[in-house]
C-alpha positions as CSV (number, residue, x, y, z in Angstrom):
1,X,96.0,116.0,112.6
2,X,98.6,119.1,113.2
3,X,98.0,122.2,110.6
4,X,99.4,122.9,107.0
5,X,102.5,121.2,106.3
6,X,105.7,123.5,106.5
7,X,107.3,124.7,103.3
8,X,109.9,121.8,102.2
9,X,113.7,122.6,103.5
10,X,116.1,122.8,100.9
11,X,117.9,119.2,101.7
12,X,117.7,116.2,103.1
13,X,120.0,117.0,105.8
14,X,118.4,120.9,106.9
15,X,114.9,118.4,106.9
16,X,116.9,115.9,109.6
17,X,118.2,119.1,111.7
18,X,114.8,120.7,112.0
19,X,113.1,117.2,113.0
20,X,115.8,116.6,115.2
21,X,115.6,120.0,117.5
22,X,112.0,119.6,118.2
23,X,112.1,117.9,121.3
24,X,115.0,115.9,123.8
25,X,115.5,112.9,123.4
26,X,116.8,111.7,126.9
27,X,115.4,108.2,126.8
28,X,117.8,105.8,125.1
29,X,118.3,101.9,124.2
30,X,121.4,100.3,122.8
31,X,121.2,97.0,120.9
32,X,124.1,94.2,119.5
33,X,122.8,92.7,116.3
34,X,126.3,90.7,115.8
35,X,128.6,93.0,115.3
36,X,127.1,96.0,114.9
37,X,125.6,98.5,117.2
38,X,122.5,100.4,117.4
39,X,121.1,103.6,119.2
40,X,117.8,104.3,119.7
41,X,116.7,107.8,121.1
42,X,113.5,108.6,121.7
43,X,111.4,112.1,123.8
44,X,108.9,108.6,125.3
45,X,110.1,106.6,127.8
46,X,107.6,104.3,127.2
47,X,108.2,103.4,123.6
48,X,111.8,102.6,125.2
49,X,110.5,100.9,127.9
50,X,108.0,98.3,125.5
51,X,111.0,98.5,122.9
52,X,113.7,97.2,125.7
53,X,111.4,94.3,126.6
54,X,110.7,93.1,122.8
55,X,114.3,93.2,121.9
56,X,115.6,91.6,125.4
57,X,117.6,89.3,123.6
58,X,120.1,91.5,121.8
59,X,120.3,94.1,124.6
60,X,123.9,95.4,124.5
61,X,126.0,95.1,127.0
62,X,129.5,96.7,129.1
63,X,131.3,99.2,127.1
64,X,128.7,99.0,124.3
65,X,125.6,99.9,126.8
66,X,127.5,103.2,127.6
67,X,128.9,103.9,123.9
68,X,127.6,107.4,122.1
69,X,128.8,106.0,118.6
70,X,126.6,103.5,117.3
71,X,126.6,102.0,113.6
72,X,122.8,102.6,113.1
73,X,121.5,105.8,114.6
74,X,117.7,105.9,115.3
75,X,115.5,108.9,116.6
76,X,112.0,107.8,117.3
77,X,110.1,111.4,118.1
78,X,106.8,109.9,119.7
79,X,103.7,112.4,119.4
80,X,100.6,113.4,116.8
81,X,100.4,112.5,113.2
82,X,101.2,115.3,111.1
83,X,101.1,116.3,107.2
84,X,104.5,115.3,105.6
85,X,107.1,118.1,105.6
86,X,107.1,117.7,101.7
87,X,105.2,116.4,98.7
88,X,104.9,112.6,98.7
89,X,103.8,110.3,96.0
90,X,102.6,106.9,95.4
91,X,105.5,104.0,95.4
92,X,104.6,101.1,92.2
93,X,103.2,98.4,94.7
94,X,103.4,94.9,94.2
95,X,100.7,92.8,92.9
96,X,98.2,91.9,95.9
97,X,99.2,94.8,98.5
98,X,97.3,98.1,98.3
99,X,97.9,101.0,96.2
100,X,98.0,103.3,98.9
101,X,99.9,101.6,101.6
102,X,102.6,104.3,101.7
103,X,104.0,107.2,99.8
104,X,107.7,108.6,99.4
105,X,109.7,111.5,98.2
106,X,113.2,111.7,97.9
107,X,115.4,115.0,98.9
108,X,118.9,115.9,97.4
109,X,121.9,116.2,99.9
110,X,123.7,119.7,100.5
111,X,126.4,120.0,98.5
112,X,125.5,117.2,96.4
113,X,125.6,114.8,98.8
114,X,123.7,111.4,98.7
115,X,120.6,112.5,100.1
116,X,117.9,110.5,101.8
117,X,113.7,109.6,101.7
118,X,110.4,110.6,103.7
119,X,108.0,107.9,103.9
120,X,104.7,108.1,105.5
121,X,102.9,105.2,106.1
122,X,98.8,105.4,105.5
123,X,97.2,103.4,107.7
124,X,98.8,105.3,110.5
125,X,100.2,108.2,109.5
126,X,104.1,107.7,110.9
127,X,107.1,109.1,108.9
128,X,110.0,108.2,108.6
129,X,113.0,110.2,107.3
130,X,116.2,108.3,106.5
131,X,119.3,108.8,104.6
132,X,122.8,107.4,103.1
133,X,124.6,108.9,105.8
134,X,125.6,108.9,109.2
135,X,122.0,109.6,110.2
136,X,119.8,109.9,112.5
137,X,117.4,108.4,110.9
138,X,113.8,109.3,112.3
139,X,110.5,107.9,112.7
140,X,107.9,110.5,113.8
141,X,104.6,110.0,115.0
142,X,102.5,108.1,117.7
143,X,104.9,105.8,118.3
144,X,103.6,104.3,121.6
145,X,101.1,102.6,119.8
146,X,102.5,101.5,116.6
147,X,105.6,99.4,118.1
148,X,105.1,96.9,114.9
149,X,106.3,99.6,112.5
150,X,109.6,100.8,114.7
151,X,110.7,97.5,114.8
152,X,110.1,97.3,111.2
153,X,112.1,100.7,110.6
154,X,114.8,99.5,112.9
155,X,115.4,96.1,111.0
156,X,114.9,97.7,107.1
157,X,117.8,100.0,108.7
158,X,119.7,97.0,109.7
159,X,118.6,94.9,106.5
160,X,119.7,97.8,104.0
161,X,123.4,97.8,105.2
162,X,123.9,94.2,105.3
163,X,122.2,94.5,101.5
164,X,125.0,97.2,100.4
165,X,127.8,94.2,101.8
166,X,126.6,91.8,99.1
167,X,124.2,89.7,101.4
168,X,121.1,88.3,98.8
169,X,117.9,89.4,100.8
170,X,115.3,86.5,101.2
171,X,111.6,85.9,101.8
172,X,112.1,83.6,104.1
173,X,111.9,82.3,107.7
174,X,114.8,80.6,109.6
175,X,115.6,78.1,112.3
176,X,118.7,76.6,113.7
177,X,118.5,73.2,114.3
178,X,119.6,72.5,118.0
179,X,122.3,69.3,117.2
180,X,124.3,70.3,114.5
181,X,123.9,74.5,115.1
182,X,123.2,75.0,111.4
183,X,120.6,77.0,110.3
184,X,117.6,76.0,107.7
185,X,116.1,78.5,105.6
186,X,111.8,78.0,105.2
187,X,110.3,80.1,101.8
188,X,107.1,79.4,100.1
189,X,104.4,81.4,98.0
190,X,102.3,83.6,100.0
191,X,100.1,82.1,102.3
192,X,101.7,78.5,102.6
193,X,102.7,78.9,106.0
194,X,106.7,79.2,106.2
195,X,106.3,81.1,109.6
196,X,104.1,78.8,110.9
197,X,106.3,75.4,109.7
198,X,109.5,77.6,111.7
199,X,107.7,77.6,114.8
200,X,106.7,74.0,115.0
201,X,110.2,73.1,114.2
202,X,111.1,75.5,117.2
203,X,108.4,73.8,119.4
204,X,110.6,70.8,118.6
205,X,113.9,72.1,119.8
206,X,115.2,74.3,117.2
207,X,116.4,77.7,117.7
208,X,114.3,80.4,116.4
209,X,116.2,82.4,113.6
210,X,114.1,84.8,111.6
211,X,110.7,85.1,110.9
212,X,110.0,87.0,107.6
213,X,113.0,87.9,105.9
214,X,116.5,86.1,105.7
215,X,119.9,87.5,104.7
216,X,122.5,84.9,103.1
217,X,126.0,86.2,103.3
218,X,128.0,84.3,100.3
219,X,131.1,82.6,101.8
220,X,134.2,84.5,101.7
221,X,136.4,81.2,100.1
222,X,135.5,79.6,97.1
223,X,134.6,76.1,99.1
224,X,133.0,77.7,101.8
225,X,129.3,77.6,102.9
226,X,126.6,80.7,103.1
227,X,125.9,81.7,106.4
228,X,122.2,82.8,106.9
229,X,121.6,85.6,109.0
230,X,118.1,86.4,110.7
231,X,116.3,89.8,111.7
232,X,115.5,91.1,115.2
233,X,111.6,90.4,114.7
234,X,109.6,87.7,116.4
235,X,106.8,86.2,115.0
236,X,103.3,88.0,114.2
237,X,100.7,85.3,115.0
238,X,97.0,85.4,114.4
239,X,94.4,83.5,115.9
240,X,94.6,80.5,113.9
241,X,98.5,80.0,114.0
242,X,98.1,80.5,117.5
243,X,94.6,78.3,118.8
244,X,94.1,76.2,115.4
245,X,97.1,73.7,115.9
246,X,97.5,71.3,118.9
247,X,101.4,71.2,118.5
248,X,101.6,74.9,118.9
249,X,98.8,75.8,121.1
250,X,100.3,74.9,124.6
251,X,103.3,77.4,123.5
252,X,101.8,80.2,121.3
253,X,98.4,80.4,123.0
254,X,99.8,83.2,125.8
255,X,100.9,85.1,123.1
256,X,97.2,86.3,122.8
257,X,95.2,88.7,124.6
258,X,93.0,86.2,127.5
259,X,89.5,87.6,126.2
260,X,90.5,86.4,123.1
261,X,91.9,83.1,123.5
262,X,88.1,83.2,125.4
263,X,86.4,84.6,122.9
264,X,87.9,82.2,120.1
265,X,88.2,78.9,122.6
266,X,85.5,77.0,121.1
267,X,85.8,78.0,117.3
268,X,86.9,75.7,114.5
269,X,90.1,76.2,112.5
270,X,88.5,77.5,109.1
271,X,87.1,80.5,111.1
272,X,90.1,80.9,113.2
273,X,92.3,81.4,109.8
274,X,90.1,83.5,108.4
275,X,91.2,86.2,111.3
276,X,93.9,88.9,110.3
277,X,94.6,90.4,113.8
278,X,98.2,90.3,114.5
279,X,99.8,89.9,117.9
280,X,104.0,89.6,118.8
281,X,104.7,85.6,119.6
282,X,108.1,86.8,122.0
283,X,110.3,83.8,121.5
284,X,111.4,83.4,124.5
285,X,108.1,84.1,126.3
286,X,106.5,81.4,124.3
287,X,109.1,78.6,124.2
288,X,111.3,79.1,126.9
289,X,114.6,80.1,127.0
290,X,117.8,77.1,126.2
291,X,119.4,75.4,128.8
292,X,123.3,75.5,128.5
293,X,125.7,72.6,129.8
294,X,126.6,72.8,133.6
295,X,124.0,75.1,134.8
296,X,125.4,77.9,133.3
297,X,122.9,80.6,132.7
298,X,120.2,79.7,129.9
299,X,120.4,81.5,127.0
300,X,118.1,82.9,124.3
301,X,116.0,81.1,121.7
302,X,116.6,83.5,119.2
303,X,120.0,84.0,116.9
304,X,120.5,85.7,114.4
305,X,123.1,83.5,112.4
306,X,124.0,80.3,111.6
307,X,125.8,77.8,108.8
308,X,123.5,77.6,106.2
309,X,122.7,73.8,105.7
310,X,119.8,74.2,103.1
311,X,116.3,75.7,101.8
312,X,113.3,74.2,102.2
313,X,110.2,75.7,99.8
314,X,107.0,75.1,100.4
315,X,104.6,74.5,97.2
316,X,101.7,72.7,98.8
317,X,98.5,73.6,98.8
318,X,95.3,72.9,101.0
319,X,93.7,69.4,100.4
320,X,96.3,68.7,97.4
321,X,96.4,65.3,98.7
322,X,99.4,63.8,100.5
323,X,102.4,65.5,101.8
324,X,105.7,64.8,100.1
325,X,109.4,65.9,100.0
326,X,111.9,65.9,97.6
327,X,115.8,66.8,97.0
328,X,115.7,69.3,94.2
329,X,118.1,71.6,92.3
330,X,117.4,75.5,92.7
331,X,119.4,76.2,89.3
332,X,116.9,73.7,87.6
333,X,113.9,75.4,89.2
334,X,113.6,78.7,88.7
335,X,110.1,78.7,89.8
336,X,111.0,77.5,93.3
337,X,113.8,80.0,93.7
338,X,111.6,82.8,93.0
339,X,109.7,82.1,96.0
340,X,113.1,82.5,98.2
341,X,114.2,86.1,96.0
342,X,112.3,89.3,97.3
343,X,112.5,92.7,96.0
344,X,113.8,95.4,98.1
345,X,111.1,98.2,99.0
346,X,110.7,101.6,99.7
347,X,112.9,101.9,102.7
348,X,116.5,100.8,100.3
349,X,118.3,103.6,98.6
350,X,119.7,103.5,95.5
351,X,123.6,103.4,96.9
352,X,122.7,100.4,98.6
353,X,120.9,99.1,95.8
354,X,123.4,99.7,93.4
355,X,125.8,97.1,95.4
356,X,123.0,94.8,95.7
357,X,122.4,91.1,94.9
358,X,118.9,91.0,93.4
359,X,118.9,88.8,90.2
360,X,118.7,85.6,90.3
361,X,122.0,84.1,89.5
362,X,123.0,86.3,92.2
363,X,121.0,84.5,94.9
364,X,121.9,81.2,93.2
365,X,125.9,82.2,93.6
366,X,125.1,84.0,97.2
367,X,123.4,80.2,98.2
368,X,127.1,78.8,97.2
369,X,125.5,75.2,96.1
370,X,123.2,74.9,99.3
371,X,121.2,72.0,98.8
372,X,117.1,72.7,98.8
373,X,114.0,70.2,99.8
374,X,110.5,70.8,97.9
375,X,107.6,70.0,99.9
376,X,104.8,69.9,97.7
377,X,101.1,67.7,97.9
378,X,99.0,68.9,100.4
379,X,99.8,71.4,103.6
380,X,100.5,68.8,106.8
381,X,103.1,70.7,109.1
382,X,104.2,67.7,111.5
383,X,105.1,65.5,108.8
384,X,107.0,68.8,107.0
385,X,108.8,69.5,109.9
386,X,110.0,65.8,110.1
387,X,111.0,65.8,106.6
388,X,112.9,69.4,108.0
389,X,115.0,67.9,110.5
390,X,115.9,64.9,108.7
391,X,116.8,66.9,105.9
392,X,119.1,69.2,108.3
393,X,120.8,66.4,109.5
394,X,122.1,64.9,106.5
């Protein structure tokens, strides 16, 4: 860890200009995500270079690839951890994460201008500095080996304008299903497996929309459908999701490290589950890309929009007896929508916030009358993800 930190600058923006000159920035990467573009500079080629590969899929392309403009503006300054360039404090946490996972301070604007935040993540000591305005915004650190938390900068970037347009943000996962082309978002309490009912409904020929969080943009006529959006994230497996299920196995199982899948080949599911490492699924990689009609060339798994045909919640719970699934009524059930409605966090400002939809008859009207399926009983993910297609096709 670097010395003393440096006395605080006297705005947000003087903080950006100073983290800015430290070092070049020659290596760059340019993503579509719809239609909006994004610029990622970074001093490390190899961040760029492991970056480029995980978001393959939404590589931009012609006149974009060579564009200097870009409607999110990323600086990721690879190198030591160092002490936060001002005081931080504690955010309020949610119940069941730690305390301590990461601590903020926000700076004033010159001239009394918006302004922006420093956060600094614990466990590993990046910050990140991002603002209301044109940007850059800036993650500083080892980033080489913390690759999880850039793409999660990257896509709270992303996710915090489409939250100023009046999209409702979701705890959810998504999937397209691969007749119709309408997309099916999967939410649940913690631990009931969302991510892991997504990617057996991939592994039966849906497309792969999000895997954590969903955006539902409200139809822009009053008899018009939501469209659900996805994020630029693949799946975070461990061991059990990956080795504990048949269906999945022959796909997910190269998504592991080989001394692993060794290491873990002969052990039962309960003490496969109980294992928290984390490892990138890459769509793609995993499943294949899709075949497109007349040999053209095959395209990717992962999208990052559809219709939205419905919601499917998951309120099962281990050995609660048989699977079932049933048509239900998200205005009637508040407790089931709550499972689909998730707070924004430390990396939203308050001028996004403040043109945000995050009570609940504001998800309700952003869902514009979707309907929603209840699986409830006992966890069995083959029979939910038959109920899930069935229910997509109607």
């Amino acid at each position: 860890m670097s010395g003393p930190a440096p006395v605080a600058p006297v705005s947000f923006e003087a903080l950006v200009r100073a983290l800015a000159a430290r070092a070049a920035a020659p290596h760059v990467l340019r993503l579509r995500l719809e239609e909006l573009s994004v610029r990622v500079r970074s001093n490390s080629e190899a961040t760029i270079a492991d970056l480029r590969g995980y978001f393959a899929p939404f590589l931009a392309s012609g006149a974009d690839a060579q564009a200097n403009a870009a409607d999110i503006d990323l600086l990721f300054l690879d190198g030591p951890v160092e002490e936060p360039p001002v005081a931080l404090a504690t955010r309020p946490h949610l119940p069941g994460k730690r305390p301590d996972k990461e601590r903020a301070a926000d700076l004033p604007g010159e001239n009394g201008g918006p302004g922006g935040r420093v956060v600094r993540k614990q466990a590993t000591g990046m910050l990140f500095v991002f603002g209301a305005g044109p940007g850059p915004d800036i993650a500083l650190g080892p980033c080489a080996r913390n690759r999880n938390q850039l793409v999660n900068f990257l896509c709270a970037r992303y996710m915090e304008r489409r939250v100023a347009a009046g999209w409702a943000l979701g705890h959810a996962a998504g999937v397209v299903a691969p007749r119709t082309g309408r997309g099916l978002a999967l939410c649940g309490f913690c631990g009931m497996g969302k991510s892991t009912l997504a990617l057996h409904l991939v592994a039966r020929g849906c497309d792969f929309l999000s895997n954590d969080r969903v955006l539902v943009e409200p139809a822009a006529a009053p008899a018009g459908s939501a469209t659900l959006h996805g994020i630029p994230k693949h799946p975070r497996l461990n061991p059990g999701t990956a080795l504990g299920n048949p269906e999945l196995t022959r796909h997910l199982a190269q998504a592991l490290p080989e001394a692993l899948r060794r290491a873990y080949a002969d052990s039962p599911p309960s003490e496969l589950y109980a294992v928290e490492d984390k490892y990138d699924a890459i769509i793609d990689d995993c499943f294949g890309p899709a075949a497109t009609p007349l040999g053209g060339p095959r395209r990717s798994r992962f999208r990052l929009a559809a219709p939205l045909a419905g919601v499917v919640v998951l309120n099962w719970r281990h050995g609660g007896g048989p699977c079932t699934a049933q048509r239900v009524d998200l205005a009637q059930r508040p407790d089931l929508l709550s499972a689909l409605r998730k707070p924004p966090g430390v990396f939203y400002l308050t001028p996004a916030l403040a043109r945000a939809r995050l009570t609940p008859a504001q998800h309700l009207e952003a869902l514009c009358g979707a309907p929603a399926l209840e699986l409830c009983g006992g966890s069995d993910f083959s029979l939910a993800a038959s109920a899930c297609l069935d229910f997509i096709s109607e």
